[in-house]
Residue, then its C-alpha position, 0 to 999 in steps of 0.5 A: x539253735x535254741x528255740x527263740x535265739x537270734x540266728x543273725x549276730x550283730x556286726x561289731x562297731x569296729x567292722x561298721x567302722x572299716x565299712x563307712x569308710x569304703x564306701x561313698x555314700x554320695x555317689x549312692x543313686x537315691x542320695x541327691x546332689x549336694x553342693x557346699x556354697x562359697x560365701x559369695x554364693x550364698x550371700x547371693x541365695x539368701x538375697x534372692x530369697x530375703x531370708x536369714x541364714x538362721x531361718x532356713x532349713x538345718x542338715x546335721x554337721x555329721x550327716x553322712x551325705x555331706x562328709x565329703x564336702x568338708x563342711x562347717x557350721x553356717x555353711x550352706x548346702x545346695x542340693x539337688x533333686x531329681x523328679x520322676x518329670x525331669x524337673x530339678x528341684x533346689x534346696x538349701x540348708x545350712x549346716x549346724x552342730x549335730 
């Protein structure tokens, strides 16, 4: 080995690619629940909270957390998290371009 070269090589893109397939990143223990809301319940979600779609808070289209949901842009993610005291948390964002 010469002094000062990178003993790790990295992986090529298309092996990355293979890999992202296999594996779902959704049933990851730290990936919290997400939930794509029909148009019925998501008209109700922004009436409880008196706010326009466009003003709540954005998760990218190509995040790999809502893949498998087959989401679209305007759509809007409930998500559910899990706290150390047994409380669910609840948030919504909706879906953009990115």
């Amino acid at each position: 080995m010469v002094a000062g070269s990178n003993p790790v090589r990295p992986i090529p893109n298309h092996n990355l690619k293979k890999m992202e397939k296999k594996f779902n990143i959704s049933q990851h223990i730290l990936v919290p629940e997400h939930i794509k809301l029909n148009d019925e319940e998501k008209t109700v979600v922004l009436k409880q909270y008196n706010i326009e779609e466009t003003k709540l808070p954005k998760i990218f289209l190509k995040d790999p957390a809502i893949q498998h949901l087959e989401a679209n842009v305007g759509d809007v993610i409930k998500i559910i998290r899990k706290s150390p005291t047994n409380v669910k948390s609840i948030y919504y964002r909706v879906v953009i371009n990115g």
